[in-house]
N, C-alpha and C positions, 0 to 999 in steps of 0.2 A: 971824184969830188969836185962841185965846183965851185969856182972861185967867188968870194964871197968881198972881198973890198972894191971889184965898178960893180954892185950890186945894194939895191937899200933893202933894208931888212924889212917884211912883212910883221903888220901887229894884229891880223885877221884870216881866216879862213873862211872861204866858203864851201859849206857841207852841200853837195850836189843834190843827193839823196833823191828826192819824186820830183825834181826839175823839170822831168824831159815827160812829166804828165799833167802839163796842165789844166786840161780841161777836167781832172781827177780830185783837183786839189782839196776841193772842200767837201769830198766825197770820202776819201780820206783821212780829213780829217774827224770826219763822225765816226770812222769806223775805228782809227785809233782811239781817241776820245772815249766810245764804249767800253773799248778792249783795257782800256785803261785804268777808268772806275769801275769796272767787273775786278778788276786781278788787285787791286786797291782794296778795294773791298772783301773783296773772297782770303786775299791774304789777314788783313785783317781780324776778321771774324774768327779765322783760326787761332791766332794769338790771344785777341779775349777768352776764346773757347778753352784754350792750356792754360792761361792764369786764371779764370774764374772756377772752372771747374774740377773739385777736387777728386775727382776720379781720373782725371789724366794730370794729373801731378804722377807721372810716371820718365824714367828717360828717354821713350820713345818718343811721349809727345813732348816732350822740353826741345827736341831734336826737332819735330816740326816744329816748334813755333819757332824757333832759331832761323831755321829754313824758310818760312814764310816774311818773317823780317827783312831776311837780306833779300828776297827774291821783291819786297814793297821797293827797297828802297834802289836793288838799280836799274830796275826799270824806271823806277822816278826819276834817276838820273841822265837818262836818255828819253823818253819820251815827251816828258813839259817840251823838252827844247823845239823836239819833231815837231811838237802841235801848234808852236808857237810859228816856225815855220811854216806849213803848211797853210796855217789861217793869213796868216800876213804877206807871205812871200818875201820876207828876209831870209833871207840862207846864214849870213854872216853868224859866227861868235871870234871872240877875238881869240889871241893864243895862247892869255894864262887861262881862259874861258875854257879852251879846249885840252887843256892839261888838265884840265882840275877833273874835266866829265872823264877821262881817259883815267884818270888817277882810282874816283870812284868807283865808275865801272868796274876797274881791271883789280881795285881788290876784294871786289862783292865777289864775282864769279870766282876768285882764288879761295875766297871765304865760303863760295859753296863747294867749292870740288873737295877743300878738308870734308866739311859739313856731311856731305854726302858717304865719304868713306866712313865718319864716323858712324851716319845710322845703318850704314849695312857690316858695320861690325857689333852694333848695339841686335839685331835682327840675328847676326853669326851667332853669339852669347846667348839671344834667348834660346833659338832652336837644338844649336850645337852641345852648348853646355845650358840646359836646361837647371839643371838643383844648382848650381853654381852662379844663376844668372843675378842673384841680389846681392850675393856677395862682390859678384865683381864688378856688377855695371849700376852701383848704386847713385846717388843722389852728386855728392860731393865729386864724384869721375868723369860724371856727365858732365857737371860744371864746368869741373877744369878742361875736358875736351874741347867745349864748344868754345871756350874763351883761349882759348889755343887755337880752335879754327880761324875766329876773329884776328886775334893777332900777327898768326903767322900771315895772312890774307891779307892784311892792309900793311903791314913790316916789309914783307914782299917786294909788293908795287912800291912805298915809297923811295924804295934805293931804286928803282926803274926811271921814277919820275926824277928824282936827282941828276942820273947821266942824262933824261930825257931837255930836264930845263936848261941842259949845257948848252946844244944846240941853237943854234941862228939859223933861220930860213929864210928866203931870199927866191925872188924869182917866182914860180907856181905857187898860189894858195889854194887851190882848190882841191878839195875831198872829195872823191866818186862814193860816197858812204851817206847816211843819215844820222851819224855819228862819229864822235873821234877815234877812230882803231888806231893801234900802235905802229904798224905799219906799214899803212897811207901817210900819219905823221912823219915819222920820217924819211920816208921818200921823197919827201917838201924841203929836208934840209938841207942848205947848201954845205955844212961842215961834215967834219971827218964822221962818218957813222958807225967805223967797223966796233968800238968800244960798246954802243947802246944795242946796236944790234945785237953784237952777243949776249950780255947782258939780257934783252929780250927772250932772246932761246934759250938762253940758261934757266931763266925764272918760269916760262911757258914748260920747259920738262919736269922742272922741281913742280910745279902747282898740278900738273893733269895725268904726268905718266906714272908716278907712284900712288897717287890716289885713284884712277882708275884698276892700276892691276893689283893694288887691295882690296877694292870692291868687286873687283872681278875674281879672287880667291876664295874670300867672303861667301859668294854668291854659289862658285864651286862648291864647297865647302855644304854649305845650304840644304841644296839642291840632291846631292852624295848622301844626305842626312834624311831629308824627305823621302826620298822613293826608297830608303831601307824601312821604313813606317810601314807595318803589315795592314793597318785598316785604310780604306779608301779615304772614310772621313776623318780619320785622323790625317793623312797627306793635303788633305782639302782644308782640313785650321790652321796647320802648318804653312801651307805656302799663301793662305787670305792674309795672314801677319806682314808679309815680305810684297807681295804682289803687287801693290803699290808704288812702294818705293821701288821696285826694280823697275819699271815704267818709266817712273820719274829721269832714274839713271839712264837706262835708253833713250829717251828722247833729248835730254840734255849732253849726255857725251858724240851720241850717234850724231847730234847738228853740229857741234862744237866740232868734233876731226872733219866733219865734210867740210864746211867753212875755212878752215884752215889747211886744209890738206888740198883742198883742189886748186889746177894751177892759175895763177892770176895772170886768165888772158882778156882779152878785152870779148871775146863771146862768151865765157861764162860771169860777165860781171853783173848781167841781173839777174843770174840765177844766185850769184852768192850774198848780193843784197836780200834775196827771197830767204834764204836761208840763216842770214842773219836775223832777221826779224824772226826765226821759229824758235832763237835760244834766247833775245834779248826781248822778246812781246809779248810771244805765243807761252811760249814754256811757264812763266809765272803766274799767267793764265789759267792753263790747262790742270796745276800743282792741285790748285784747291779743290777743283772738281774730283778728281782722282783718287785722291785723300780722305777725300767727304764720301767719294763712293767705297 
């Protein structure tokens, strides 16, 4: 830890992010820009699509439009800032600036990984327990599920961000990122970290390791169900219902443990900037396509 009284406290960060491409810069920015109002959009369109039309007033699609909201709004939460960057060549935001984008972000993605678990136990219900599925997975359960994904998602991170605002930094402001991650933030602090860090790993296993190995149960479970199905096309309606979403799961959990599972050496750090951008740009992106097909 170091010593933080001959040291003045920092009120700024600079996010490094596409720095070291400048000649990229505004090339860049068009192609975030597109990726942008495409997944804006595309999410969008799904939400009007489950509130206007009365044939997916079902809980599967309640589940996506749930999913398509949060997946609008944290990329919104990280990419204006990128773009703004990128066109202008400011890097800076300041430090409640970057707690607040690190607050948003980090309970979107908590609020998808419930999210998630829930529509592939909404998917378990239909296939698994078929004559049971309206009894159990009706209107009023979905509700309360998804407003339990919400809450426990943003309840989460804000006791994060509480040990997180305790913190004084001092010394390095700079972020090898193109956004606030938790922690590069506190590796910038000069105060005692052992308290938030754990806190950090405690709330990172509660939000991803039990919702992933329900939906990896779920999906077991599924799977175990479908290929006991004697007709071919009956296994082929069955698994078009899930195919989807189990996609979705894959490409969002599969980037999320690479990202954070690989070591932070200074040769893999533009490969884990590439790889951050596949769950915070690409994946919100790619959702609606997926979905729609």
């Amino acid at each position: 830890m170091a010593d933080c009284r001959n040291q003045t406290a920092i009120t700024e960060f600079f996010l490094l992010g596409f720095g070291d491409l400048p000649d990229l810069q505004i090339l860049l920015f068009l192609m975030f820009l597109v990726i942008y109002m495409a997944t804006v959009v595309g999410n969008t369109l799904i939400v009007v699509l489950v509130v206007a039309d009365q044939h997916l007033h079902s809980p599967m699609f309640f589940f996506l439009g749930n999913l398509s909201c949060v997946e609008t709004c944290y990329t919104s939460a990280i990419v204006p800032q990128m773009l703004a960057s990128l066109l202008t060549g400011d890097r800076t935001i300041s430090v409640s600036g970057c707690i607040i984008q690190l607050y948003f972000f980090g309970s979107l993605v908590a609020t998808e990984c419930c999210l998630l678990t829930a529509m592939s136990y909404d998917r378990y219900l239909a296939i698994c327990k078929p004559l049971h599925y309206l009894t159990l997975m009706n209107i009023r359960f979905s509700f309360q599920l998804a407003a339990g994904c919400w809450l426990n998602g943003f309840l989460g991170i804000t006791i994060f961000v509480l040990f997180l605002s305790q913190l004084i930094f001092c010394g390095r402001n700079e972020i090898d990122y193109f956004y606030c991650d938790a922690l590069p933030l506190i590796e910038l602090s000069c105060s005692d970290t052992h308290q938030v860090i754990l806190v950090d790993f405690i709330l990172a296993c509660v939000f991803t390791l039990p919702p992933f190995l329900l939906t990896l149960t779920s999906y077991m479970c599924i799977i175990a169900t479908i290929l006991r199905i004697p007709s071919t096309t009956g296994r082929q309606k069955a698994f078009s219902t899930c195919s989807s979403h189990l996609i979705v799961v894959t490409i969002f959990y599969g980037t999320l443990i690479i990202v954070y599972m690989l070591p932070k050496r200074d040769t893999l750090r533009d490969l884990n900037k590439v790889l951050s951008l596949c769950y915070t740009v690409l994946t919100p992106l790619v959702n609606p396509l997926i979905y729609s097909l």
